[in-house]
C-alpha positions, 0 to 999 in steps of 0.5 A: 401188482405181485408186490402188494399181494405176496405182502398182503399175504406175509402179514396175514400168516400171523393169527395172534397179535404179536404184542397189543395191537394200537388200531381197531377197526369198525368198532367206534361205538363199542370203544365210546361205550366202553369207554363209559364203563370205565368212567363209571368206574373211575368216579369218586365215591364209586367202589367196587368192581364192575362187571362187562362182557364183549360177545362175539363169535370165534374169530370175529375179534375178542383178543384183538379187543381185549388187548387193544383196551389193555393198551389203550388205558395202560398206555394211550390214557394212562389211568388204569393198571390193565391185567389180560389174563389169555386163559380163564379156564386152565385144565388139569388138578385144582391147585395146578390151575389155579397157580397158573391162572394167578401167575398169568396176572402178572407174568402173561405177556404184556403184563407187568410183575409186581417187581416192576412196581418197586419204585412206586412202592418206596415212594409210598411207603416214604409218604404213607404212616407205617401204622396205616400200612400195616393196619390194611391187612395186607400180606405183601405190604407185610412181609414188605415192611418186613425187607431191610433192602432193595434186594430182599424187597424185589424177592418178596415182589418176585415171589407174590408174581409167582416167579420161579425161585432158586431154593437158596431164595425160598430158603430165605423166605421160609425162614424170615417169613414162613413162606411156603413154595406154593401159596395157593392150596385151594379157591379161597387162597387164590382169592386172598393173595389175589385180592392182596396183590389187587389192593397193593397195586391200587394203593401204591399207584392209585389206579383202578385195576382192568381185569380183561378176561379171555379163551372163555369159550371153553365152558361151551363145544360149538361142535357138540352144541353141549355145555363142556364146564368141567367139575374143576371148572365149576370150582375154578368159577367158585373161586372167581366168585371168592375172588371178585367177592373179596376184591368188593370187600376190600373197597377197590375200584376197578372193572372186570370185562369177559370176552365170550362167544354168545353160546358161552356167555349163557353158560356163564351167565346162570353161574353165581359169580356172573348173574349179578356183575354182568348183566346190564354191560355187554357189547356185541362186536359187529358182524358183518365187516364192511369192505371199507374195514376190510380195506383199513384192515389190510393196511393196518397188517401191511403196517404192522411188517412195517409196508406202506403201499403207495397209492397204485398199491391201495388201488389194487387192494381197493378193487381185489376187496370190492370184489368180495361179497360183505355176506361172507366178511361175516368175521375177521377170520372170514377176511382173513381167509379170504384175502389170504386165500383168494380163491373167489375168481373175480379176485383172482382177475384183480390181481393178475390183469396186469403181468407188464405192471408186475414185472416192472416194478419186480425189475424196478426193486433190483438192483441187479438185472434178473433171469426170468426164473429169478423174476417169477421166483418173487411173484405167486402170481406169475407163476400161476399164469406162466407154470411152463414158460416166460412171455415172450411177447409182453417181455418184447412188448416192454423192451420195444416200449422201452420200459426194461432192457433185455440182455444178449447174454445166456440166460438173457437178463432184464433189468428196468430201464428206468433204474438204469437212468437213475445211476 
C-alpha cells in the first residue's frame, strides 16, 4: 500500500525529536538501571551527586535517551527537576561559552526558567524562617529577600536564567543590587551562580536535580580518529569540575548523566572532573536493533504525525522490515535510512507487489473522482512502476471486479465504487 509508505517516509524526515519523546525502544534493561541510579540518589541521608554515563555510537539514540528520562522523571514520576543541556561543549571565547552553557540550564527547550518556579518560592519563603534563608548564602535568595513585589521578583528570577533584559531593567538591578550585565567573568563564577540556582531549585521544590548532558562527543573526530579537546574546552571541563565540586559542597542531591560516543567517553574519563564521578555507572545502549524494534519503531513515528496504520497497513510494514537484514539495523540512523530509503530490493517488492490494493484505497480516501495523473500524483510508488503511462489492464481489471467506476468523460475519472455506495 502507497499510503502506509509515503506516510512511513513523512515521519522519518525529522532527526531531532520535536519535543521529549514519551516511548523508548529496546532499551528496558537500561531504563530498570537507570532507574536505579536514581534511587540511589533519591535516599535519605544520601547527599551528593552521582555521576552516570549513556555510550553509544552517533546515531544510535543518546538525545532520544536523554530527554526521554528528562520526560519521564519531570513529568510520567514527578520526583526530579530534569535540566537537559543539548551542548556540553559551546565554542568561541571562555566567557562567551560559558554564559550560553548556564543559559541553556534553563532557557534550552523543555527547560524551565527560574520565573517559572515563582510560586513554590512565595510558598516557601512564607513556611521557612527568614534567618534561615538568608543563613544559606545564597545569592538568589538574596537578592530575593531583598523584592518589595511579584514584579521585581520575576526580574531577579529572569535575570539569574540569563534572560535578555531591556536596559530600563538592568538599570534597576545595578542600582537595588550591584548587578552586573554579565555575571559570569570566569570558571569559578559559572560554578558559584550555578550552584546557587541548583540549591535554590532544590530548596524551594524539595527535589533532586537531573543534569542530562549532551553532543559530548565533540572532544573526539571519528574522521581523524584524534582527540579535538580544544584549550577553552579543557577550561570548560575545569569549570564543570568547579561546578560539580561546589554542588557537593553544598550537600545537594541529585544525579548528573553524560551521553557520549565510547571514543569520547575515553577522552573524558582521564579528565579530573570525570575519573571519579563516573566510573562504576555506565550503560551501553543496544546494538544491533531487532526487526520487532524496528517494527515499534515505525509505529511510534507514524503516531507522533498523528497516523494509526490499520491492520493491513501493519502487514506491509511487518513484511517491507522482515526483509531487512538485523546486521545493517546496527543503530537507529541505519533504520532510518533504511526505511526511509528503501533501497534494498526485497523491499522494493514488498511494497510494490499490489498496484490494484494502492489504487483502491488512493480512490477509497477521496472524495472526488480522480484523473490517473491526480492518482500517481499521491503514490511514489506508482510513479516508480508506471513513469510513462497508466495501466490500462489492471484499471479495466478493477472496473470489471467492480472495485471503481470509471468515467465516459475526457480525461476519464475513477472514483472507488464502494464510497459511491456509502453516500
Amino acid at each position: 500500500m502507497s499510503n502506509i509508505v509515503d506516510m512511513l517516509k513523512r515521519s522519518l524526515d525529522r532527526t531531532v525529536p520535536i519535543s521529549d519523546p514519551d516511548y523508548i525502544i529496546g532499551e528496558q534493561k537500561s531504563l530498570e538501571t537507570f532507574d536505579s541510579w536514581v534511587s540511589s540518589s533519591l535516599v535519605d541521608g544520601m547527599e551528593g551527586f552521582l555521576g552516570t554515563v549513556i555510550l553509544g555510537q552517533i546515531g544510535n539514540g543518546k538525545t532520544h535517551f536523554l530527554r526521554y528520562i528528562r520526560r519521564h522523571y519531570l513529568e510520567d514520576k514527578n520526583n526530579m527537576i530534569g535540566i537537559y543541556i543539548p551542548n556540553m561543549f559551546i565554542s568561541g571565547p571562555l566567557v562567551d561559552a560559558l554564559n550560553e552553557i548556564y543559559k541553556s540550564f534553563f532557557l534550552a527547550p523543555g527547560n524551565k526558567s527560574l520565573k517559572s518556579y515563582y510560586s513554590e518560592w512565595e510558598k516557601y519563603k512564607e513556611e521557612t524562617d527568614p534567618q534561615s534563608i538568608e543563613g544559606y548564602d545564597n545569592l538568589i535568595c538574596r537578592y530575593l529577600m531583598n523584592c518589595n513585589n511579584r514584579e521585581e521578583s520575576e526580574l531577579v528570577l529572569d535575570y539569574f536564567s540569563g534572560r535578555a533584559l531591556f536596559p530600563d531593567q538592568l538599570k534597576f538591578l545595578r542600582t537595588r543590587f550591584g548587578a552586573k550585565k554579565n555575571f559570569i567573568s570566569n570558571e569559578n563564577d559559572f560554578s558559584q551562580i550555578a550552584g546557587d540556582a541548583f540549591q535554590f531549585l532544590q530548596f524551594i521544590t524539595d527535589k533532586p536535580i537531573l543534569l542530562l548532558f549532551d553532543e559530548v562527543d565533540k572532544v573526539y573526530s571519528a574522521e581523524t580518529n584524534s582527540v579535538t579537546l580544544t584549550r577553552v574546552g579543557a577550561r570548560i571541563l575545569t569549570s564543570y569540575r568547579i561546578l560539580f565540586d561546589h554542588l557537593n559542597s553544598k550537600q545537594l542531591k541529585g544525579l548528573i548523566c553524560i551521553g557520549a560516543t565510547p571514543e569520547a567517553w575515553d577522552v573524558l574519563s582521564k579528565q579530573t572532573a570525570f575519573e571519579r564521578r563516573f566510573m562504576d555507572r555506565k550503560l551501553i545502549l543496544k546494538v544491533p536493533k531487532t526487526k520487532e524494534d524496528t517494527f515499534n519503531f515505525a509505529i511510534k513515528r507514524l503516531n507522533e504525525i498523528n497516523y494509526l496504520p490499520n491492520k493491513s497497513e501493519k502487514e506491509v510494514l511487518e513484511t517491507m522490515i522482515g526483509t531487512l537484514s538485523e546486521d545493517r539495523l546496527k543503530t537507529w540512523a541505519d533504520v532510518i535510512s533504511l526505511l526511509r530509503s528503501g533501497q534494498e530490493k526485497e523491499f522494493q517488492i514488498a511494497v510494490s507487489e499490489e498496484p490494484e490494493s494502492i489504487i483502491v484505497e488512493i480512490l477509497e480516501n477521496s472524495l472526488q473522482p480522480l484523473t490517473w495523473k491526480e492518482i500517481v500524483a499521491k503514490s511514489q510508488v506508482l510513479k516508480k512502476m508506471y513513469p510513462k503511462g497508466q495501466p490500462t489492464t489492471i484499471l479495466n481489471k478493477l472496473v470489471s471486479d467492480k472495485k471503481i467506476k470509471v468515467s465516459s468523460t475526457t480525461p476519464k475519472t475513477y472514483e472507488s465504487s464502494s464510497l459511491n455506495e456509502e453516500f
